[in-house]
C-alpha positions as CSV (number, residue, x, y, z in Angstrom):
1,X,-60.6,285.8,-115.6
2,X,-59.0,289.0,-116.1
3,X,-55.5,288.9,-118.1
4,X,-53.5,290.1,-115.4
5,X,-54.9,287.3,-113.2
6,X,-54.5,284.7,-115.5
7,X,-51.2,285.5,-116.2
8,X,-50.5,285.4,-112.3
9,X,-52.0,281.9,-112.3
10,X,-50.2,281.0,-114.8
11,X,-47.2,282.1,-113.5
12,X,-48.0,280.2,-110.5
13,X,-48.7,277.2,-111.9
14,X,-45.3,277.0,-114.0
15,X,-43.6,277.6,-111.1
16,X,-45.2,274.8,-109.2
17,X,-44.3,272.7,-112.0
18,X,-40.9,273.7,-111.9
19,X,-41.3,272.3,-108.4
20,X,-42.4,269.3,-109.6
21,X,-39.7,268.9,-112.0
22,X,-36.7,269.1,-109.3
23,X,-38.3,266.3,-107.4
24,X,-38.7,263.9,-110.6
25,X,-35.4,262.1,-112.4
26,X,-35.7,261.1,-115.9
27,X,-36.9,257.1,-114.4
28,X,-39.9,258.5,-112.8
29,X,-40.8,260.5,-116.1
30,X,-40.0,257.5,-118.1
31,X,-42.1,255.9,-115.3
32,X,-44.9,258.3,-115.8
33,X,-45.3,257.6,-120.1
34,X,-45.3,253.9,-119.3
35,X,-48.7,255.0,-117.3
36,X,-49.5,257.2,-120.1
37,X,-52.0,254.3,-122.1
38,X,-53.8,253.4,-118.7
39,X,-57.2,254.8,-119.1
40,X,-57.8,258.0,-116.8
41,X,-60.0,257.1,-114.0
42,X,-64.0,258.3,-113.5
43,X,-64.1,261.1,-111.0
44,X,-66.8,259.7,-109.1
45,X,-64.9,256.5,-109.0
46,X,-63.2,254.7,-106.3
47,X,-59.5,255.3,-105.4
48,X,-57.1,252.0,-105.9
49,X,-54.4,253.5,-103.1
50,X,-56.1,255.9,-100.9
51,X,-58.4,254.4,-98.4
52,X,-62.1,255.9,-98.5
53,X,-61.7,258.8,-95.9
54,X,-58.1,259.6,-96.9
55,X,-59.6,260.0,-100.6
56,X,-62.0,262.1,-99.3
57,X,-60.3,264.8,-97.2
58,X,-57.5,264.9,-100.2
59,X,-60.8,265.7,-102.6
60,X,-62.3,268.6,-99.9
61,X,-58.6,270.0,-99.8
62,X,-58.3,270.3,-103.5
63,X,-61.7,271.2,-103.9
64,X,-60.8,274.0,-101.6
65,X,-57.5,275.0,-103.6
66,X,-59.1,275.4,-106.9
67,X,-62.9,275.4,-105.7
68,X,-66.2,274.9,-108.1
69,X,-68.4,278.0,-109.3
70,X,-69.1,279.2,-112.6
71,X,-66.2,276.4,-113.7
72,X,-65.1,273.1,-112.8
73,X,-62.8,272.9,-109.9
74,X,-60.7,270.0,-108.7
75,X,-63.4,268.0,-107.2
76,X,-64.9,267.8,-111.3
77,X,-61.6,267.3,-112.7
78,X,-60.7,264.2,-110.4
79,X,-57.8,265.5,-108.8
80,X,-58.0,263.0,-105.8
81,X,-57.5,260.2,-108.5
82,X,-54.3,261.9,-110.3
83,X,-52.7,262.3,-106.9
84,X,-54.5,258.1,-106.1
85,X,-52.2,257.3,-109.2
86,X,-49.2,259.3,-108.8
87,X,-48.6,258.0,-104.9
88,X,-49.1,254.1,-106.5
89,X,-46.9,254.6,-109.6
90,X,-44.3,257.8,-110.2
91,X,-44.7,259.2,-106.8
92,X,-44.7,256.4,-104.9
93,X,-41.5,257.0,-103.2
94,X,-43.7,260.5,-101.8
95,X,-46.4,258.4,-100.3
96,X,-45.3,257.5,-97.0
97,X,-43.8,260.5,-96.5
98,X,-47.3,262.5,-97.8
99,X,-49.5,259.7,-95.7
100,X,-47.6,260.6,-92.5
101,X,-48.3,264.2,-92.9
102,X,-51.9,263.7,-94.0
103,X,-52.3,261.7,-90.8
104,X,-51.1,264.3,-88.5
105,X,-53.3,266.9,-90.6
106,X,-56.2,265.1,-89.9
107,X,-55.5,264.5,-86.0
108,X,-55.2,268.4,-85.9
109,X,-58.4,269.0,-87.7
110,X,-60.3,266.4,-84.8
111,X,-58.4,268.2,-82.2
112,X,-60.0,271.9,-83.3
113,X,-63.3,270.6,-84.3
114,X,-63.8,267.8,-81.9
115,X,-68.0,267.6,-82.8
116,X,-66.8,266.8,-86.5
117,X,-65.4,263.5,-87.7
118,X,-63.5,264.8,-90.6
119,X,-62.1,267.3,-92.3
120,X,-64.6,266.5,-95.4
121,X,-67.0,266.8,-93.1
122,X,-66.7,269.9,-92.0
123,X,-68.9,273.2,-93.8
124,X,-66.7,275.4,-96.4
125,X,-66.1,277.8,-94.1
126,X,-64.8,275.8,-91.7
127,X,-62.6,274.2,-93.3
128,X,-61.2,277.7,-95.1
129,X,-60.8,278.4,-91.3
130,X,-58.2,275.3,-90.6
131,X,-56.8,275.3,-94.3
132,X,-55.5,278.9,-93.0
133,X,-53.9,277.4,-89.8
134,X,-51.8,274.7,-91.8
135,X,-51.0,276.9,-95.1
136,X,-47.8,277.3,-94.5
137,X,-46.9,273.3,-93.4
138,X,-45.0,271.1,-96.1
139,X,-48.1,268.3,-95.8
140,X,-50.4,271.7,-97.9
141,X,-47.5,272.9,-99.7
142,X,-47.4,268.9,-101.3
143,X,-51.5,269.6,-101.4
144,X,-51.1,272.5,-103.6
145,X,-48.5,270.8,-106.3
146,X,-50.7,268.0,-106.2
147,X,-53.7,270.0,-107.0
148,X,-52.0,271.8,-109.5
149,X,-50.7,268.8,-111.3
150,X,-53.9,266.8,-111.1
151,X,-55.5,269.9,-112.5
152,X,-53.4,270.7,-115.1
153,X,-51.3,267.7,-116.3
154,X,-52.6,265.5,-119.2
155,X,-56.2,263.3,-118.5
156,X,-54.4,260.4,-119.0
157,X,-52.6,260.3,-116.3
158,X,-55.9,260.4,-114.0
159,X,-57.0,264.1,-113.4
160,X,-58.0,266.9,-116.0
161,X,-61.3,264.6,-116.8
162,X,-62.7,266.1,-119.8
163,X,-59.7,268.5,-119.7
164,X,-61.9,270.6,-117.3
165,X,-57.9,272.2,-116.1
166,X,-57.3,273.2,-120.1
167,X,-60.2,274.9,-120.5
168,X,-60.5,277.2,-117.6
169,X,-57.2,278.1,-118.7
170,X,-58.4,278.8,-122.4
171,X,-56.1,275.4,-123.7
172,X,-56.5,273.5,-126.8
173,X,-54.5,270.3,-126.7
174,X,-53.2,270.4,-130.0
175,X,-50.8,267.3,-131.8
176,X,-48.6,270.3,-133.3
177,X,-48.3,274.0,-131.9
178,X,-47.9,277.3,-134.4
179,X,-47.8,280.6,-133.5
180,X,-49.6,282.8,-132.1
181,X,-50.3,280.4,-129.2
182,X,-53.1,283.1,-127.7
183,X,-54.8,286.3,-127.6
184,X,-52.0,287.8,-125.5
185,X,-49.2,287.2,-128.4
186,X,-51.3,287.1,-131.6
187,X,-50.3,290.9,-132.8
188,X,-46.3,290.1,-132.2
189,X,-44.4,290.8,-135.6
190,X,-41.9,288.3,-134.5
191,X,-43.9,286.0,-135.7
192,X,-44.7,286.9,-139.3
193,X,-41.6,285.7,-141.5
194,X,-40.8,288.0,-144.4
195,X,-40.1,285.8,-147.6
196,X,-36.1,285.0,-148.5
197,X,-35.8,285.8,-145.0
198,X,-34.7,282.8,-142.2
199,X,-37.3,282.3,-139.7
């Protein structure tokens, strides 16, 4: 990934998270921490919320957000099972809301591929094909911050398994920080602190 790209993603991905933060209060990220200790969840694993087939046309949507190739993509990193335990515990007021529009997503997809039974079902290109006919709905707009969190957020709360999110990003979960945090800031001066001066 080039630096100018990664620092698009990256850009993209904080403000999706910003996103994220407007629709949280401080309960549901208190919420969240008491999930924190559950252990995160096998990505091959079964879903405690999402019925089979709902699970499964979540997992080919993310999977075709942030898809596999030379690195894990959501479908490794579990994402369907961070977005499973985020609609049961500190999403949950999102779920009926988010099942109502996954519902009507999937009547759409039968209705434009009628010899398919689902949208998981349906090749990679195809499904490229109706992803572009809903991208600009709120039901893939929810998709994408999903993906993004499940991707990204901490393993422990049911997606990033094996950190697979940190390290296409280049990430190293560390208990303390110190700069520089990365190649693109390791030659600032800022950060060298001259003696008998304050830091």
């Amino acid at each position: 990934m080039s630096a100018l790209s990664r620092r698009a993603f990256l850009i993209g991905v904080g403000e999706a998270l910003g996103v994220a933060a407007l629709e949280l209060s401080w309960p549901d990220i208190a919420a969240a921490a008491m999930e924190a200790g559950a252990v995160a969840k096998d990505p091959a694993g079964a879903t405690t919320l999402l019925a089979a087939a709902d699970a499964a046309d979540i997992e080919a949507i993310a999977a075709q957000i942030i898809p596999s190739g030379a690195t894990p993509g959501a479908r490794e990193a579990g994402v369907v099972h961070f977005i499973d335990r985020a609609l049961a515990t500190f999403f949950s007021r999102l779920y009926t809301e988010f099942h109502a529009q996954l519902v009507e997503f999937q009547a759409a997809c039968r209705a434009s591929n009628p010899d398919v039974a689902s949208f998981a079902a349906l090749s990679s290109q195809r499904q490229i094909e109706f992803l572009r006919t809903v991208e600009q709905t709120p039901f893939f707009d929810r998709m994408r911050l999903f993906t993004l969190l499940g991707m990204f957020s901490a393993p422990m709360y049911g997606g990033n398994h094996e950190s697979a999110g940190w390290q296409l990003i280049g990430f190293e979960d560390r208990h303390a920080f110190e700069p520089p945090f990365g190649y693109y800031d390791r030659d600032y001066p800022g950060f060298i602190v001259e003696p008998g001066k304050p830091a």
